[in-house]
C-alpha positions as CSV (number, residue, x, y, z in Angstrom):
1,X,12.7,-13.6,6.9
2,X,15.3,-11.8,5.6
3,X,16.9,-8.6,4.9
4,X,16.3,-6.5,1.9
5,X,15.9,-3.3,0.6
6,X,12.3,-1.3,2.4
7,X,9.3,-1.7,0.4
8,X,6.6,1.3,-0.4
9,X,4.8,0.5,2.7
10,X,8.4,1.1,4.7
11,X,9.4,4.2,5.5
12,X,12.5,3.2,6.9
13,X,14.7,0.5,5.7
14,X,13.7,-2.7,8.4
15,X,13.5,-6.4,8.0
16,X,11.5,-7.4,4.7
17,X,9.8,-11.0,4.2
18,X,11.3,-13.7,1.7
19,X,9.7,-12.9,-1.7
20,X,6.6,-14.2,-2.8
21,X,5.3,-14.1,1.0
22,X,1.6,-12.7,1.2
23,X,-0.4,-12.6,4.7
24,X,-2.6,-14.9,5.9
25,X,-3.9,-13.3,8.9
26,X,-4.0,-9.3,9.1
27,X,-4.7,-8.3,12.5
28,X,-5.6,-5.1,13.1
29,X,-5.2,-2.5,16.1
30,X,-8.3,-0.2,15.9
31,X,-7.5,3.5,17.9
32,X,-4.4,5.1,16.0
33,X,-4.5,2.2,13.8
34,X,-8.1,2.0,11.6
35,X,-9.4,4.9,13.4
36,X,-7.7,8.5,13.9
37,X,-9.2,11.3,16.3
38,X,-8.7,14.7,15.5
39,X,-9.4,17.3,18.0
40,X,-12.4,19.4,15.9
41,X,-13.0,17.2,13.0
42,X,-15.6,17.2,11.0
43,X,-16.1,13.4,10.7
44,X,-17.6,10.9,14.0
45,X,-14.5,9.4,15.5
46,X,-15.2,5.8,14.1
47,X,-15.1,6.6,10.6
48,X,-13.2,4.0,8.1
49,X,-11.7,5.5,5.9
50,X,-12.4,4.8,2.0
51,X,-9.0,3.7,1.1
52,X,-8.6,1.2,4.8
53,X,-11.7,-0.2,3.8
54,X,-10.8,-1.0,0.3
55,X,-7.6,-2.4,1.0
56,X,-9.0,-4.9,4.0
57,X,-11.8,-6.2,1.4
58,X,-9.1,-6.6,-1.0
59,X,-7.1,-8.7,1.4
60,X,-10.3,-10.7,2.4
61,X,-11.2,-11.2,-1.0
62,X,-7.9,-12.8,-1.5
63,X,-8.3,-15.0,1.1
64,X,-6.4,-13.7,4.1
65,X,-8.1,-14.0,7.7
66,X,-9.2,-10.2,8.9
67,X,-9.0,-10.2,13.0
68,X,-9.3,-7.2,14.6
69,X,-6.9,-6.8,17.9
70,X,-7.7,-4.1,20.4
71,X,-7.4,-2.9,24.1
72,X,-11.5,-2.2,23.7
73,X,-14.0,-4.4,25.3
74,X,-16.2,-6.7,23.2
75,X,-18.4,-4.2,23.5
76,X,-16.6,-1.4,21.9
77,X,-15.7,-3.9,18.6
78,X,-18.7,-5.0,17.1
79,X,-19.3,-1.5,15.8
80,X,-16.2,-1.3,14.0
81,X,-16.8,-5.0,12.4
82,X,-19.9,-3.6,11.4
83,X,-18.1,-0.1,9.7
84,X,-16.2,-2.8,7.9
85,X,-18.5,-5.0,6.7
86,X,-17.1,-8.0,8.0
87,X,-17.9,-10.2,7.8
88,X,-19.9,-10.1,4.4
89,X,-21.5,-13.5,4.4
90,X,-24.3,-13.8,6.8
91,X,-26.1,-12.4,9.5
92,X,-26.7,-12.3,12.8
93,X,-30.1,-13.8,12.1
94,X,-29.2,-16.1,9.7
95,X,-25.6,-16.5,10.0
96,X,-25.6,-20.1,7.7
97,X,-24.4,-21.4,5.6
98,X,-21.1,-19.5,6.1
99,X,-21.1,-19.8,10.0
100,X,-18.1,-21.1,11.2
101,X,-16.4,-18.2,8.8
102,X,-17.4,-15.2,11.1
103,X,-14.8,-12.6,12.0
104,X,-12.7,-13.6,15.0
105,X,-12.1,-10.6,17.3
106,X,-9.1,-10.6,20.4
107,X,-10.3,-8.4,23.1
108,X,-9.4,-6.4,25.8
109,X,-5.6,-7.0,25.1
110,X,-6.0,-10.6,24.7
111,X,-8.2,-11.4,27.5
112,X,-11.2,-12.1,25.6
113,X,-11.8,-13.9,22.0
114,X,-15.3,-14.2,20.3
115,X,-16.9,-14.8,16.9
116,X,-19.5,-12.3,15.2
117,X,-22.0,-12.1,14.1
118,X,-23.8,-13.4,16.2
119,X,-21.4,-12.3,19.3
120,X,-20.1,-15.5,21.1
121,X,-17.1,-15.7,23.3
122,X,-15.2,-18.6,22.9
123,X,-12.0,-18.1,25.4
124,X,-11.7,-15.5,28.2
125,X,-9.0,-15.3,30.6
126,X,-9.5,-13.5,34.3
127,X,-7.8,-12.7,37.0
128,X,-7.6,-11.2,40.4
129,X,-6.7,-7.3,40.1
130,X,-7.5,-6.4,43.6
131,X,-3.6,-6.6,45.0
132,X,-2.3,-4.3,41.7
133,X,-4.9,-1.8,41.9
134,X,-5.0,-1.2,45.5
135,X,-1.2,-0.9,45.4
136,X,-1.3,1.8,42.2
137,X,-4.8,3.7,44.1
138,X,-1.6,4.3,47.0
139,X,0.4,6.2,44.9
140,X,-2.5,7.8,43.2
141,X,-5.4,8.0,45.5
142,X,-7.9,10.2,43.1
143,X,-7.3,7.7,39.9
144,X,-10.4,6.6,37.8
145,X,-11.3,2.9,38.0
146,X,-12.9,0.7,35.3
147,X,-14.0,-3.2,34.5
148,X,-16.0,-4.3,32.1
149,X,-19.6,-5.1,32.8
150,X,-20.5,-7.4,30.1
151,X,-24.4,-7.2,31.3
152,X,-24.4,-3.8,30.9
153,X,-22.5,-3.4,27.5
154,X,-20.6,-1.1,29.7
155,X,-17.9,-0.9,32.4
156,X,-18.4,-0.3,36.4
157,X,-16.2,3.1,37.3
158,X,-15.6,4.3,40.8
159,X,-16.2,8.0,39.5
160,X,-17.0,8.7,35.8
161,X,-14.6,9.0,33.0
162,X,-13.8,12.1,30.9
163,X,-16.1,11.8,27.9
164,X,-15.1,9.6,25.1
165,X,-12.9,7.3,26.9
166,X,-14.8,4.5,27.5
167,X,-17.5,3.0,24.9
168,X,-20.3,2.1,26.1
169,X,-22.5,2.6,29.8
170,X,-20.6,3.6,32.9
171,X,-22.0,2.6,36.4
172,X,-20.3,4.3,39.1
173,X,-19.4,1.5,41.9
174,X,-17.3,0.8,44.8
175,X,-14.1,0.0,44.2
176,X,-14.2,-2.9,46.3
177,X,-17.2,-4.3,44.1
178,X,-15.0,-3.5,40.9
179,X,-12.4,-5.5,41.7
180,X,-14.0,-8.2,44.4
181,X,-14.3,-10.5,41.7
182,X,-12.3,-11.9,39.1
183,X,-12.2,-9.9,35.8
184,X,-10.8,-9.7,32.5
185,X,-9.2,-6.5,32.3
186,X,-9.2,-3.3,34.4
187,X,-8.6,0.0,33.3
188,X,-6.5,2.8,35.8
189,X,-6.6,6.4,34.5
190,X,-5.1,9.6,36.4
191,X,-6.1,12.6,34.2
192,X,-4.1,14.9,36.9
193,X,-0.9,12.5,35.9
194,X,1.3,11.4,33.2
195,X,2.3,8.1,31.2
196,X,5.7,8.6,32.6
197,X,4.1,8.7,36.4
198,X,2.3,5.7,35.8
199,X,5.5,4.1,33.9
200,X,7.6,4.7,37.3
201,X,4.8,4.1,39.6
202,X,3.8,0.2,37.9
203,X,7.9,-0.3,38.1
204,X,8.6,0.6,41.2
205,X,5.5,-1.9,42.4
206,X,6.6,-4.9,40.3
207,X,2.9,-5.8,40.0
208,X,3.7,-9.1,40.6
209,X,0.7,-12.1,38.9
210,X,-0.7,-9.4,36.6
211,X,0.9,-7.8,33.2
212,X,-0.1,-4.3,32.7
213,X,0.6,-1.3,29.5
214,X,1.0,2.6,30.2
215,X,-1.1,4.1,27.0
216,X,-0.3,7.0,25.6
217,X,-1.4,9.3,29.0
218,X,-1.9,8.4,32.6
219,X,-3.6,5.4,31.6
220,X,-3.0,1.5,33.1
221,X,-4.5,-1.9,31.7
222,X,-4.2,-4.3,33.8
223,X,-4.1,-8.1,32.7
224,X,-4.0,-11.4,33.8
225,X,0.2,-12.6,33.7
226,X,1.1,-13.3,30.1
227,X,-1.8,-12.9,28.3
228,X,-1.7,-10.2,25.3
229,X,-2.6,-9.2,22.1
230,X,0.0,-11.6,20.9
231,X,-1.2,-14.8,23.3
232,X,-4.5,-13.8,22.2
233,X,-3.5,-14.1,18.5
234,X,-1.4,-17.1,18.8
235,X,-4.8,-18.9,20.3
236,X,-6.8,-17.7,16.8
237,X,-4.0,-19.2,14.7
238,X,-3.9,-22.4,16.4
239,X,-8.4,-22.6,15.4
240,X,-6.9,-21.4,12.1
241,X,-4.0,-23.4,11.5
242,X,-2.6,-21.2,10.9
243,X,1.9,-20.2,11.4
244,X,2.8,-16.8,13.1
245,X,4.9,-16.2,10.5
246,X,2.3,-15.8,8.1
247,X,0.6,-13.1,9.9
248,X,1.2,-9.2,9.0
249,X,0.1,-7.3,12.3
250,X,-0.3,-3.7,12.3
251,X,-0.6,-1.3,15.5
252,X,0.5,2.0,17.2
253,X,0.1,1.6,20.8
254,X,2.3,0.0,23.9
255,X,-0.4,-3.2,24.1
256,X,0.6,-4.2,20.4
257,X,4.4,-4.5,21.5
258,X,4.1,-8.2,21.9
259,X,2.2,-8.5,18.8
260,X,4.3,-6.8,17.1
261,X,7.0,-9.0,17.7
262,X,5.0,-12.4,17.4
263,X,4.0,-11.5,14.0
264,X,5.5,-12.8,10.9
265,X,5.8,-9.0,9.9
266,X,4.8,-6.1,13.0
267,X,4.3,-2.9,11.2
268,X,4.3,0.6,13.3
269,X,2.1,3.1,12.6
270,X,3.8,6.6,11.3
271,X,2.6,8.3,14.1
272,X,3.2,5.6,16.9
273,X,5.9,6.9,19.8
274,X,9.3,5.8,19.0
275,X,9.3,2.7,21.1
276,X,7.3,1.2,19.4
277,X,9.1,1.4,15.8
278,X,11.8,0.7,17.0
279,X,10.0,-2.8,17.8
280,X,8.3,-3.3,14.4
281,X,10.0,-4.6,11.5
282,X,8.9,-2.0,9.2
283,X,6.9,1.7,9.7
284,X,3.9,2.7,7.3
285,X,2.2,6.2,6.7
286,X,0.6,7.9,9.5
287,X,-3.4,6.8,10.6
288,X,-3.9,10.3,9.0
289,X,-2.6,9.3,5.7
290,X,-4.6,6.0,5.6
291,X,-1.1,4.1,7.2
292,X,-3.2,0.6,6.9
293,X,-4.0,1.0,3.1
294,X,-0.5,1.6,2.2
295,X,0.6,-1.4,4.0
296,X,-2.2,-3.5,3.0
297,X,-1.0,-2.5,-0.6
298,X,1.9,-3.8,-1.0
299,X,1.2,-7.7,-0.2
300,X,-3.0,-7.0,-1.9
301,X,-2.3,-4.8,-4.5
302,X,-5.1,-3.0,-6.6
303,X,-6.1,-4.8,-9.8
């Protein structure tokens, strides 16, 4: 790719693809990215917006791959496949003839892949989070727990979570029973600390055979070494046949970092912290001002 003058999508000049280039994957963050939260609003937090849901038809209906990319569990995605309608041919009941064209969907920061509808993982990655969450639980003795309980549709917690953070069932457990096995991701959260605490604390560790991401508070994912959004992706193109640098990826949050950079074209949302942009090629509207649609736009423009 090369360098050019910012498109109507950029709001800051940033590295532009060769003309004529289109997408042929669009993967998608889905908290800050589809979805905004707004303390008081009117609107249910998982509420597509007209113009993001327009645009990612648009680019469907042109033929470009839709995958959604998120920290969420499994369990926590499916709804927002279903706010989106994709994908549009077949059902969970009778998914043929169209079946090998459901919606791939990377989970849990690249830890998980399935296909839905119907919901089938197809890769999952694990690992052994005991030694990295003992060793943060030192430094922060009252922090809240979580891994996912797939049985459950869930997580297991060692003390509940403020309300809203985690989709899906909580089931308070020992923490030596959360992490006694091996798991695909696990969640730390300190509500009586920062990001920047956490940022300091998981550096001065070294966290050594896991990877990990601060979000935007006191809040840890831990994952097995090397495995991300972007490894998670890279494994979807390969099924696909698909060349990173056809993909357009578009995210707000420290876990699409890697992403970001894989991509053919990383896009940061307007609102996303400054690290971030600074690691995108290019930075679209806000999540508030549909940021998706006006990137989605440019390269699937209305008719």
């Amino acid at each position: 790719m090369g360098a050019g003058a910012p498109g109507p999508s950029s709001l800051r000049p940033g590295v532009e693809p060769a003309p004529g280039w289109q997408p042929k994957v669009v993967a998608l963050d889905i908290d800050g990215t589809l979805l905004a939260w707004v303390d008081g609003q009117e609107l249910p937090y998982e509420t597509i917006t007209p113009a993001v849901y327009d645009a990612i038809h648009r680019a469907r209906d042109a033929g470009a791959h839709i995958v959604l990319a998120s920290g969420r569990s499994p369990h926590g995605m499916t709804t927002i496949a279903d706010l989106l309608d994709l994908p549009l041919e077949g059902s969970p009941e009778d998914p043929t003839p169209d079946y090998d064209d459901r919606l791939w969907v990377v989970a849990a920061n690249g830890s998980v892949l399935f296909r839905y509808p119907p919901f089938e993982v197809v890769h999952e990655e694990t690992f052994d989070a005991a030694p990295a969450v003992r060793a943060i639980l030192e430094h922060h003795p009252d922090a809240l727990v979580a891994a996912e309980e797939r049985a459950i549709g869930g997580y297991l917690v060692n003390r509940l979570f403020p309300e809203g953070e985690l989709t899906g069932e909580q089931v308070v457990t020992p923490i030596e029973e959360i992490v006694g096995q091996p798991v695909n991701r696990v969640v730390v959260r300190d509500p009586e600390s920062t990001a920047e605490d956490f940022m300091e604390t998981a550096a001065k560790l070294g966290l050594h055979g896991t990877d990990y991401v601060v979000g935007w508070s006191a809040w840890i994912d831990f994952a097995p070494e090397g495995i991300s959004k972007a490894s998670g992706l890279q494994h979807v193109c390969d099924k696909l046949g698909v060349d990173p640098a056809d993909v357009l990826a578009i995210g707000d949050g420290r876990n699409d970092l890697e992403m970001l950079a894989w991509a053919g074209r990383g896009v940061a949302m307007g609102q996303a912290i400054e690290e971030v942009q600074v690691a995108a090629d290019a930075v679209t509207a806000t999540v508030h001002d549909d940021g998706v649609a006006v990137e989605l736009d440019r390269w699937f423009p209305r008719g």
